[in-house]
Biopython code that builds the backbone (N, CA, C, O; Angstrom):
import numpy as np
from Bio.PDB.StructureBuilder import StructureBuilder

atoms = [
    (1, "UNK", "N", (96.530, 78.256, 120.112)),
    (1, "UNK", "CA", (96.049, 78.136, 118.764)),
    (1, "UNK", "C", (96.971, 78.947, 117.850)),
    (1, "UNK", "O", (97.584, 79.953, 118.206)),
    (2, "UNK", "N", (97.001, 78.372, 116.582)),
    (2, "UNK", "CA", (97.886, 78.933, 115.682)),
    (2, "UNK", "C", (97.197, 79.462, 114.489)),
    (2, "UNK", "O", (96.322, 78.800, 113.930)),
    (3, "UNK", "N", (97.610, 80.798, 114.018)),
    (3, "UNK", "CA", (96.919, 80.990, 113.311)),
    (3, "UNK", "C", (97.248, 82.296, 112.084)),
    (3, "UNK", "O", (98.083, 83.082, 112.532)),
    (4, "UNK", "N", (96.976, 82.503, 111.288)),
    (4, "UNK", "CA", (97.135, 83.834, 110.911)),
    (4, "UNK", "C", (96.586, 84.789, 110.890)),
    (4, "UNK", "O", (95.375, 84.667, 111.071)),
    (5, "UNK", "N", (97.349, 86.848, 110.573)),
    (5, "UNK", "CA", (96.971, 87.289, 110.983)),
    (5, "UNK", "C", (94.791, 87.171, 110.787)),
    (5, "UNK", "O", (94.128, 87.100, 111.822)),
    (6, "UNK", "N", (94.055, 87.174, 109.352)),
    (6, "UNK", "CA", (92.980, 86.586, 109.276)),
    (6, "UNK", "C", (92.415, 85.700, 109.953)),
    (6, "UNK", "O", (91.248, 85.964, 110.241)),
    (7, "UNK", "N", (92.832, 84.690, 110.336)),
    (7, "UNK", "CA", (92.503, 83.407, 111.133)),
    (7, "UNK", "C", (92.287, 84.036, 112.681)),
    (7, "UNK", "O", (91.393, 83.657, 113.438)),
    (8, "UNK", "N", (93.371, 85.163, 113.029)),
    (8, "UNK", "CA", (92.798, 85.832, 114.244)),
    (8, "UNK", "C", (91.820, 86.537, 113.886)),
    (8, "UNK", "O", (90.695, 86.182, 114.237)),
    (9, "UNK", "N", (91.986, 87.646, 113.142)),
    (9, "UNK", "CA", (91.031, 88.016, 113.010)),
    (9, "UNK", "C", (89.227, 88.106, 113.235)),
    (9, "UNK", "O", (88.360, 88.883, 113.636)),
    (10, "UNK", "N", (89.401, 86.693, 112.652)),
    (10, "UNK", "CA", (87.884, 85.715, 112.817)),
    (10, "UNK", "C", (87.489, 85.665, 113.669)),
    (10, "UNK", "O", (86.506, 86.334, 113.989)),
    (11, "UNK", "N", (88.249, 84.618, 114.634)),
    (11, "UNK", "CA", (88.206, 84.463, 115.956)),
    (11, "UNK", "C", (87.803, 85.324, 116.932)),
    (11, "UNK", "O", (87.049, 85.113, 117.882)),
    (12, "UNK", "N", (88.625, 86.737, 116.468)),
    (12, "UNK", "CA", (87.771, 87.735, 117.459)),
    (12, "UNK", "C", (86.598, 88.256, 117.425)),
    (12, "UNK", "O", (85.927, 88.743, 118.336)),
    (13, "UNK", "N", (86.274, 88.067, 115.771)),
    (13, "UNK", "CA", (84.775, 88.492, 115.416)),
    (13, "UNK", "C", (83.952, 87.233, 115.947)),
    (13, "UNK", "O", (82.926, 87.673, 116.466)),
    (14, "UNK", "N", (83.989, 85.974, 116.017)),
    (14, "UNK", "CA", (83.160, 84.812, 116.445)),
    (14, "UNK", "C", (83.168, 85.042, 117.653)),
    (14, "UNK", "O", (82.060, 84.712, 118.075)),
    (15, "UNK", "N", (83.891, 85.486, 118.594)),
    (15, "UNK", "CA", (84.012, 85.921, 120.239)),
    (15, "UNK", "C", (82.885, 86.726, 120.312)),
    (15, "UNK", "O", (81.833, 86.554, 120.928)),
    (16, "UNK", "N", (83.264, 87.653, 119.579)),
    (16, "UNK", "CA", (81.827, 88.891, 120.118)),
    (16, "UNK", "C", (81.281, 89.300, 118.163)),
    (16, "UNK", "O", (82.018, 89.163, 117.187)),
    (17, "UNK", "N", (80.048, 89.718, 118.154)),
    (17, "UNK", "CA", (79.777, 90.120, 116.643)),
    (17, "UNK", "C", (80.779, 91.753, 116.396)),
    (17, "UNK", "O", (80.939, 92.119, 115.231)),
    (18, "UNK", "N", (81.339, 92.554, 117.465)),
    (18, "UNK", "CA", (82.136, 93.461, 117.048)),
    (18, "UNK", "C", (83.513, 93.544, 117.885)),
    (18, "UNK", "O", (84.222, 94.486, 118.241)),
    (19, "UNK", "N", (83.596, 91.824, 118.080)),
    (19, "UNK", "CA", (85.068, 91.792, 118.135)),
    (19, "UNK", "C", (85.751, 92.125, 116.989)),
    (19, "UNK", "O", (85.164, 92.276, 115.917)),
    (20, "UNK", "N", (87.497, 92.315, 117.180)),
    (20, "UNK", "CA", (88.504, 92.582, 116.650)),
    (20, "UNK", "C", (89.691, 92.064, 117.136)),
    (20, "UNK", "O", (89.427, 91.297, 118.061)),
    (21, "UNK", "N", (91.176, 92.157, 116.876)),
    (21, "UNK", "CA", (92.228, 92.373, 117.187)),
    (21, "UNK", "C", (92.723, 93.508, 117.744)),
    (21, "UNK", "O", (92.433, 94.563, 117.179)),
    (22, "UNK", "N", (93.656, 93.557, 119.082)),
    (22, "UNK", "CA", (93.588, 94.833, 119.460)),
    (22, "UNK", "C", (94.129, 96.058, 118.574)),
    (22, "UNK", "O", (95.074, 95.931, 117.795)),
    (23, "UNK", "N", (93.447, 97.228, 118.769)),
    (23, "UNK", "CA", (94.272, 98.117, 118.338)),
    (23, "UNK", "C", (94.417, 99.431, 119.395)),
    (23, "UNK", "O", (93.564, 99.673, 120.249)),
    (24, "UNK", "N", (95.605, 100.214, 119.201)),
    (24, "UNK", "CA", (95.988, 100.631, 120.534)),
    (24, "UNK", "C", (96.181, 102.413, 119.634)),
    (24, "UNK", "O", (96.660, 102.793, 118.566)),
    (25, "UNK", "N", (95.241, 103.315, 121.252)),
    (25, "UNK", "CA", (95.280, 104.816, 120.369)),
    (25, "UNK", "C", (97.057, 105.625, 120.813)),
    (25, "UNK", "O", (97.686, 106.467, 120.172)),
    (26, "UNK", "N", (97.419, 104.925, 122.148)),
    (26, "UNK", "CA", (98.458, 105.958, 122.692)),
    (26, "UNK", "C", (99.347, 104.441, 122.947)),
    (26, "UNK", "O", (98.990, 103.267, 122.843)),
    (27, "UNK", "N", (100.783, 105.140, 123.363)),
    (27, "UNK", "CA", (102.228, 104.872, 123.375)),
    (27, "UNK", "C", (101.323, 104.358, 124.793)),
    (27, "UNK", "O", (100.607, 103.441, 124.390)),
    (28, "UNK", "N", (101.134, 104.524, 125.909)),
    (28, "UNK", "CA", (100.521, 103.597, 126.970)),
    (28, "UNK", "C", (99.661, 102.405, 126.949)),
    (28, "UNK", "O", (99.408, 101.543, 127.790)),
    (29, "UNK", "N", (99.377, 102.563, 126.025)),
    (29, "UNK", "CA", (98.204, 101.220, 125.589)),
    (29, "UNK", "C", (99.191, 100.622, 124.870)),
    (29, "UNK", "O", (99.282, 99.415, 125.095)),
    (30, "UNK", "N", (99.683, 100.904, 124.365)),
    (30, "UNK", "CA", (100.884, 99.253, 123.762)),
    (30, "UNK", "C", (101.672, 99.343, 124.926)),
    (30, "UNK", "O", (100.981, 98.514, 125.518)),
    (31, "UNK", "N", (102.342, 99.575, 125.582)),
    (31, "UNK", "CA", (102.882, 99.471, 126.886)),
    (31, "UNK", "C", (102.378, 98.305, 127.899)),
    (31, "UNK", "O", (102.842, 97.264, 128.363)),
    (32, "UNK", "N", (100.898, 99.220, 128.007)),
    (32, "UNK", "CA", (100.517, 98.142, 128.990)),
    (32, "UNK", "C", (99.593, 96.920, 128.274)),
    (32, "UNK", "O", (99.100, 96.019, 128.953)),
    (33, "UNK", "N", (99.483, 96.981, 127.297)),
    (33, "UNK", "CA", (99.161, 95.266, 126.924)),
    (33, "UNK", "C", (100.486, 94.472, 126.448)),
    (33, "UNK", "O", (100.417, 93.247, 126.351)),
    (34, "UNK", "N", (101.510, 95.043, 126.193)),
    (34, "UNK", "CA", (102.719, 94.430, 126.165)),
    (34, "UNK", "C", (103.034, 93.600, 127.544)),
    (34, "UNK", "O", (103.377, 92.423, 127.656)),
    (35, "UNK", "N", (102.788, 94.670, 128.642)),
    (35, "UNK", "CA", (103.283, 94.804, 129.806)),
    (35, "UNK", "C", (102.295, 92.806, 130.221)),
    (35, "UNK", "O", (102.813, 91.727, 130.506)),
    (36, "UNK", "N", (101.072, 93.132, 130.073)),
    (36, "UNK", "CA", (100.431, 92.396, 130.250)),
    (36, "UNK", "C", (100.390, 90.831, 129.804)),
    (36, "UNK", "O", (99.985, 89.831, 130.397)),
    (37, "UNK", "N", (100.991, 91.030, 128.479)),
    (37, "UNK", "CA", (100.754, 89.860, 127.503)),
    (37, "UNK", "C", (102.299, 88.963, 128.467)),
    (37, "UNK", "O", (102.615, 87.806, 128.746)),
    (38, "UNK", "N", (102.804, 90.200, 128.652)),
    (38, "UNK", "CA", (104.743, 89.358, 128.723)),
    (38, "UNK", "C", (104.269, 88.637, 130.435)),
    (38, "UNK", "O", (104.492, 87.485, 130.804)),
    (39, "UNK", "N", (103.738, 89.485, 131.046)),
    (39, "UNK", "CA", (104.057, 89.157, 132.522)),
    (39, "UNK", "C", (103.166, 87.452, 132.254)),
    (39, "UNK", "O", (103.647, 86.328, 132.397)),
    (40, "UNK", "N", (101.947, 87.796, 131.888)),
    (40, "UNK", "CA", (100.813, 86.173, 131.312)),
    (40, "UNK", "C", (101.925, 85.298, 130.749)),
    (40, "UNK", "O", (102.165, 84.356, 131.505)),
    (41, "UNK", "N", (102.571, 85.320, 129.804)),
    (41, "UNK", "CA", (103.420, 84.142, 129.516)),
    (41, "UNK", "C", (104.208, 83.734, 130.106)),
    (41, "UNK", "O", (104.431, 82.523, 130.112)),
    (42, "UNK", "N", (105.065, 84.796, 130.971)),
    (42, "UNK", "CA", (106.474, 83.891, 131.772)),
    (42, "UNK", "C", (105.940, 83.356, 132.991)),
    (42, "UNK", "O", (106.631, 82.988, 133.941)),
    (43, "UNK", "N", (104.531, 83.322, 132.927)),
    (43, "UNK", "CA", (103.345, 82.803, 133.954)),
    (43, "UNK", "C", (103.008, 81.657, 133.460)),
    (43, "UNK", "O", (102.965, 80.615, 134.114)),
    (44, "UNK", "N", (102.780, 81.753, 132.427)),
    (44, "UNK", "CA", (102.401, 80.338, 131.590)),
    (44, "UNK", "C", (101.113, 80.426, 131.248)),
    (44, "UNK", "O", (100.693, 79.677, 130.365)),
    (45, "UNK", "N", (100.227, 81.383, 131.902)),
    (45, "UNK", "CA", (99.222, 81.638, 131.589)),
    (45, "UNK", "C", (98.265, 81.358, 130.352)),
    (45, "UNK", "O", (97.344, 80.559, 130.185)),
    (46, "UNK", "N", (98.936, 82.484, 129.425)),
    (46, "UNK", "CA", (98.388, 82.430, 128.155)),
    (46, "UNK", "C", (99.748, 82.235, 127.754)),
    (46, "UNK", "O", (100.483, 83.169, 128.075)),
    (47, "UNK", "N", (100.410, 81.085, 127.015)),
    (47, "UNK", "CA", (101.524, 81.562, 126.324)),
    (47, "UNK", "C", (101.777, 81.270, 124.908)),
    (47, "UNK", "O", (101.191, 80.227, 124.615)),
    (48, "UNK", "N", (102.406, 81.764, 123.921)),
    (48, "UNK", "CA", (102.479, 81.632, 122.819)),
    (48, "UNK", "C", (103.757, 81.471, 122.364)),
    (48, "UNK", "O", (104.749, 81.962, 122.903)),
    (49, "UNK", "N", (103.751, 80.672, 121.207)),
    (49, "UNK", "CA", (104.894, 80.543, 120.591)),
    (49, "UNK", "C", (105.196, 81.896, 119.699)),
    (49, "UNK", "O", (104.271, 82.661, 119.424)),
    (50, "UNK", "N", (106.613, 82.155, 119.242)),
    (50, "UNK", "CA", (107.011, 83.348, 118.583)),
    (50, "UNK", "C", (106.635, 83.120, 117.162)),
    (50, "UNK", "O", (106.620, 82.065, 116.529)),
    (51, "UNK", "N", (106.321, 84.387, 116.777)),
    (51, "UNK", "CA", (106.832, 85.467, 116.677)),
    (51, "UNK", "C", (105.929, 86.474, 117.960)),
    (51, "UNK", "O", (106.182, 87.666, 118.131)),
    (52, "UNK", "N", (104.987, 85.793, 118.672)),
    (52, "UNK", "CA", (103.849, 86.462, 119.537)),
    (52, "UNK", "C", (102.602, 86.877, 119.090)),
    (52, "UNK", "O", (102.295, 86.456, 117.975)),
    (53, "UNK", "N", (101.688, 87.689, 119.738)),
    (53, "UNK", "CA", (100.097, 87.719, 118.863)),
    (53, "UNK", "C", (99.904, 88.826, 118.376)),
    (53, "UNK", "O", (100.485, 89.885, 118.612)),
    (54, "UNK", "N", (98.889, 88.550, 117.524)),
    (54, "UNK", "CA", (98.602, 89.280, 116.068)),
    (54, "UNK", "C", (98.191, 90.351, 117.169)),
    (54, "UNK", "O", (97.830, 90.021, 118.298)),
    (55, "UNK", "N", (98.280, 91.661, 116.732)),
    (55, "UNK", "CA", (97.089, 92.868, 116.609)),
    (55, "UNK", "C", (96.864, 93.215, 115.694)),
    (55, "UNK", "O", (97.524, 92.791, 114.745)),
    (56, "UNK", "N", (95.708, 94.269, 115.454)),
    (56, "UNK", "CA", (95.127, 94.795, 114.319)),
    (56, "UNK", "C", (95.408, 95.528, 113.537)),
    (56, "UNK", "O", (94.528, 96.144, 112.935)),
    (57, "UNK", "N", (96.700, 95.711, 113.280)),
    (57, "UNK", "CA", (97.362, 96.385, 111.963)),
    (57, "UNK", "C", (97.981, 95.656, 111.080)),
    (57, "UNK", "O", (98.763, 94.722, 111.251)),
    (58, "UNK", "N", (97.516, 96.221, 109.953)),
    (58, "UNK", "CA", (97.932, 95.584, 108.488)),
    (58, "UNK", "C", (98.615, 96.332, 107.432)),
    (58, "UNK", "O", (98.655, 97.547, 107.629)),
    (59, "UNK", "N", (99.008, 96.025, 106.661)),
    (59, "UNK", "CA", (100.273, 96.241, 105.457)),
    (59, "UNK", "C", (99.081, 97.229, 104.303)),
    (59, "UNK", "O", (97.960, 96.807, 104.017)),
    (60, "UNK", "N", (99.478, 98.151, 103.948)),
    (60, "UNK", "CA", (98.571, 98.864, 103.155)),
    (60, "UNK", "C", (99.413, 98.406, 101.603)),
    (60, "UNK", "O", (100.366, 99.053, 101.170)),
    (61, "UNK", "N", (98.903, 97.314, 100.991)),
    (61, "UNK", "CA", (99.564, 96.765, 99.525)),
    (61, "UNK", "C", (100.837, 96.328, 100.407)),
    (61, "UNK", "O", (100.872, 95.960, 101.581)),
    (62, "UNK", "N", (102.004, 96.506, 99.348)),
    (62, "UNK", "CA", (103.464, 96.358, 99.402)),
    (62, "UNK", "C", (104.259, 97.828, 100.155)),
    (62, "UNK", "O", (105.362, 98.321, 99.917)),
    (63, "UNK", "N", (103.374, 98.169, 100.954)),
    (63, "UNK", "CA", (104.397, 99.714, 101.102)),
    (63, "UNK", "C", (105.201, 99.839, 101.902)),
    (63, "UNK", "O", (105.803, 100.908, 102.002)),
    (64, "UNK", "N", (105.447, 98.830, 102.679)),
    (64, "UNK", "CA", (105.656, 98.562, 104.129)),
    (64, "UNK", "C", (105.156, 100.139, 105.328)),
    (64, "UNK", "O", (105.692, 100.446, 106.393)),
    (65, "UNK", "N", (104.230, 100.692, 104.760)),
    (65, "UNK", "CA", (103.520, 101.688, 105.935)),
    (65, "UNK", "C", (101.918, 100.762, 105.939)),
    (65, "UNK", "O", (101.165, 100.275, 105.096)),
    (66, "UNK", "N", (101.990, 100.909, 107.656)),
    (66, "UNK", "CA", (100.487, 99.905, 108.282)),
    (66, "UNK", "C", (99.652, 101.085, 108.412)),
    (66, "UNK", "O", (99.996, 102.259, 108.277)),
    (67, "UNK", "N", (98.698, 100.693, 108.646)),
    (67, "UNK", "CA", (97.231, 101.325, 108.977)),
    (67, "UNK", "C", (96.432, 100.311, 110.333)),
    (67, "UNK", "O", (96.694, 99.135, 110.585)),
    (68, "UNK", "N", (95.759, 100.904, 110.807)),
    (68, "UNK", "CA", (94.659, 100.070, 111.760)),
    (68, "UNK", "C", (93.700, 99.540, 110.903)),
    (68, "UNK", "O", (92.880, 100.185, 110.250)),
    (69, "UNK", "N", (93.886, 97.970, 110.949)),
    (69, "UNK", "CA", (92.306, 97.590, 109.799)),
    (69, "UNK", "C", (90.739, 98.116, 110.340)),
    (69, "UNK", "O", (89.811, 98.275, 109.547)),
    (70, "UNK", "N", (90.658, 98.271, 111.301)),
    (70, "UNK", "CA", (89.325, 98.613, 111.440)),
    (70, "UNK", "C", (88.371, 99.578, 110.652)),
    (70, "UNK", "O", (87.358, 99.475, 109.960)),
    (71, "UNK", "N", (89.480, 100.894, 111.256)),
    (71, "UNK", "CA", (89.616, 102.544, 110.376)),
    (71, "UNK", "C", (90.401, 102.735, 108.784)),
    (71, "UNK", "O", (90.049, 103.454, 107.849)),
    (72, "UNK", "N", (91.241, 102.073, 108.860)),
    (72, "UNK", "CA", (92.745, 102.390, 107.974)),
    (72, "UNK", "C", (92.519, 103.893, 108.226)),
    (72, "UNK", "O", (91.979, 104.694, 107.463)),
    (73, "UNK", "N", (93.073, 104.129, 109.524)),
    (73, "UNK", "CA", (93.860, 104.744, 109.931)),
    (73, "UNK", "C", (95.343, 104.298, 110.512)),
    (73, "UNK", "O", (95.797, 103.283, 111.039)),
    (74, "UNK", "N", (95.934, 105.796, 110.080)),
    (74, "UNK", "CA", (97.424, 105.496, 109.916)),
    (74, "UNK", "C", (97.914, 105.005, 111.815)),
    (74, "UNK", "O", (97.088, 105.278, 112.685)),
    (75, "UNK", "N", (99.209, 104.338, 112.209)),
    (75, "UNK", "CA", (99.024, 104.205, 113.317)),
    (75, "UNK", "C", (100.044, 105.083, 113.822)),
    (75, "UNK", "O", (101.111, 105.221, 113.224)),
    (76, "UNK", "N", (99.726, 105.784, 115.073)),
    (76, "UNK", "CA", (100.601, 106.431, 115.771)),
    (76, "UNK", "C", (101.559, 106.298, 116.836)),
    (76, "UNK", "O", (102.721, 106.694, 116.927)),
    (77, "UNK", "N", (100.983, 105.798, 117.447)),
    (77, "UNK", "CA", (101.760, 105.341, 118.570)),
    (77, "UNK", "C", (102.246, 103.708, 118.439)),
    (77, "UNK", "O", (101.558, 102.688, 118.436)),
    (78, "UNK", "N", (103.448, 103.860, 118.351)),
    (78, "UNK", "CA", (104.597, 102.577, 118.373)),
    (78, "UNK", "C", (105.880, 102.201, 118.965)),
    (78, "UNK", "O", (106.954, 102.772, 118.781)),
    (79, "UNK", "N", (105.701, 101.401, 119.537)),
    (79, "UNK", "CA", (106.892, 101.004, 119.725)),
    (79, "UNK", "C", (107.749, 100.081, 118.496)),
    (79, "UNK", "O", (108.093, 98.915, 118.687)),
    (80, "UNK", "N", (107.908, 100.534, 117.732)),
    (80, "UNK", "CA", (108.645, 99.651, 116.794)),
    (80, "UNK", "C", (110.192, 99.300, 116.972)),
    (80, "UNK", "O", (110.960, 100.247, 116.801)),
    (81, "UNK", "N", (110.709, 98.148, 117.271)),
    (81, "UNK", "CA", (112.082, 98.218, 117.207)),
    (81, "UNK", "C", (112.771, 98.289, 116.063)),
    (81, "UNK", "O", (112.334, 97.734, 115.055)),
    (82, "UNK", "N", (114.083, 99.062, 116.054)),
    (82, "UNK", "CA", (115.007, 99.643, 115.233)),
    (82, "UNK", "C", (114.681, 99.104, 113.931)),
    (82, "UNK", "O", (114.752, 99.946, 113.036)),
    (83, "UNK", "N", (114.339, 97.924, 113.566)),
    (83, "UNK", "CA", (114.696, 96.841, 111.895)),
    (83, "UNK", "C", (113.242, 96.734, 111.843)),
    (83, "UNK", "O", (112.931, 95.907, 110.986)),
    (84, "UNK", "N", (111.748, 97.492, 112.701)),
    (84, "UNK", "CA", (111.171, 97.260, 112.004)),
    (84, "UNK", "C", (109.785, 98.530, 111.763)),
    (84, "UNK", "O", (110.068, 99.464, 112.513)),
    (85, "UNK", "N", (109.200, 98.669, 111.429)),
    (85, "UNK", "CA", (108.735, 97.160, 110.384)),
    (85, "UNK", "C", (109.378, 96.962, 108.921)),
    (85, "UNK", "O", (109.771, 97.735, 108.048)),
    (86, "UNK", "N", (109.292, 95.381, 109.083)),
    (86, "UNK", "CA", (109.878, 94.441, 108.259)),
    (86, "UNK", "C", (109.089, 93.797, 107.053)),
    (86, "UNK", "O", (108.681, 92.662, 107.302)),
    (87, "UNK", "N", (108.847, 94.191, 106.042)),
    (87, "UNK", "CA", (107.674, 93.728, 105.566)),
    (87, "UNK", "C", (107.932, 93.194, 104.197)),
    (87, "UNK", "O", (107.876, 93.897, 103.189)),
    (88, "UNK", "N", (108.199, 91.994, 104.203)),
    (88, "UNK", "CA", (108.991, 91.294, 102.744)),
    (88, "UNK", "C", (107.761, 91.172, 101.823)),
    (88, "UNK", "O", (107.975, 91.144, 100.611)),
    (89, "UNK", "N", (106.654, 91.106, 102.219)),
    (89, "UNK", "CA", (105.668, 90.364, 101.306)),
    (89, "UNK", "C", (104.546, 91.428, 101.527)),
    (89, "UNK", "O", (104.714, 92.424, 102.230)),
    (90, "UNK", "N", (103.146, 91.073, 100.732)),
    (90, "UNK", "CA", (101.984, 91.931, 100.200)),
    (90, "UNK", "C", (101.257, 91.940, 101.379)),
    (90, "UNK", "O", (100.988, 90.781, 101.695)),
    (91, "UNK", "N", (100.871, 92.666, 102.079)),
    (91, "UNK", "CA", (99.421, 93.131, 103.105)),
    (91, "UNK", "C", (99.702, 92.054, 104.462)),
    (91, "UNK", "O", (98.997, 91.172, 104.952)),
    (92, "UNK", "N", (100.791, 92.468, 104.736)),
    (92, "UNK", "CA", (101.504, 91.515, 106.205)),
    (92, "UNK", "C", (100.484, 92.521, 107.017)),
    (92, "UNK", "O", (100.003, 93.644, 106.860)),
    (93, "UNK", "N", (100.418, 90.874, 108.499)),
    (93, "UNK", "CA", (99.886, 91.574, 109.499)),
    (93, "UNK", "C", (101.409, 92.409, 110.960)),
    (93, "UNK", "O", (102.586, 92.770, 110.992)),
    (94, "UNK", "N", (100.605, 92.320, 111.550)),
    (94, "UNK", "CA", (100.926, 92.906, 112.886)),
    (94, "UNK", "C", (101.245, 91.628, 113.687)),
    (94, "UNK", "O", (100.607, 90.614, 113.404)),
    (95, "UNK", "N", (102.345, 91.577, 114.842)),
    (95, "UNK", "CA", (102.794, 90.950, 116.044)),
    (95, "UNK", "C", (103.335, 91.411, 117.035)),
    (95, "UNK", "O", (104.559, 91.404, 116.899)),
    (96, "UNK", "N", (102.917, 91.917, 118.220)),
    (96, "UNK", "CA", (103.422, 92.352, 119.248)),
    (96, "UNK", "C", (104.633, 90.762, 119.722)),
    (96, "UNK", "O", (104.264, 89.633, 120.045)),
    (97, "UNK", "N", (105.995, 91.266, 119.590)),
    (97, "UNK", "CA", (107.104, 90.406, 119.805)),
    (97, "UNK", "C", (108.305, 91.138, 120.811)),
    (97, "UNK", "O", (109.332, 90.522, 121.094)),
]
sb = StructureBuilder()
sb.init_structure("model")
sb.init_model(0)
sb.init_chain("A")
sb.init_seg("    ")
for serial, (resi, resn, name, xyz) in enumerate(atoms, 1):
    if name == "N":
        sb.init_residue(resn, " ", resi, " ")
    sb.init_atom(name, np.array(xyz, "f"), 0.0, 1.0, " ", f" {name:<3s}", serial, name[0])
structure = sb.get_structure()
């Protein structure tokens, strides 16, 4: 399914009444759902087309600094590669890629 970051959003709340998108407290928890998501696709499992799936951080305005939507709390633990985050436009979501 294709969708945006909102459109996931939903989805996780229609799953459970306090579903969400993940959000991750330590540098191990994005690790291992990375770890997880990658090994599921070159499985075929679950697989997705790129850019990859939303998690639960969002664009605070135009600032390009995210927050966790749940809390808007700031996020700590990241793996961000070098160029990002990249944030051309107003209240972008999150993609583990």
């Amino acid at each position: 399914m294709e969708t945006d970051w909102l459109g996931a959003q939903r989805v996780c709340s229609w799953l459970h009444p306090n579903g969400r998108l993940a959000e991750f407290e330590t540098f191990e928890e994005v690790v291992a759902a990375t770890v997880f998501l990658v090994i599921d696709n070159q499985n075929g499992v679950y697989p997705w087309a790129a850019p990859g799936p939303w998690i639960g951080a969002i664009e605070l305005g135009d600032s390009n600094e995210f927050v966790w939507a749940s809390s808007n709390s700031p996020i700590e633990a990241t793996n961000w590669s070098p160029s990002r985050p990249n944030s051309p436009t107003f209240g972008d979501g999150v993609v583990l890629d």
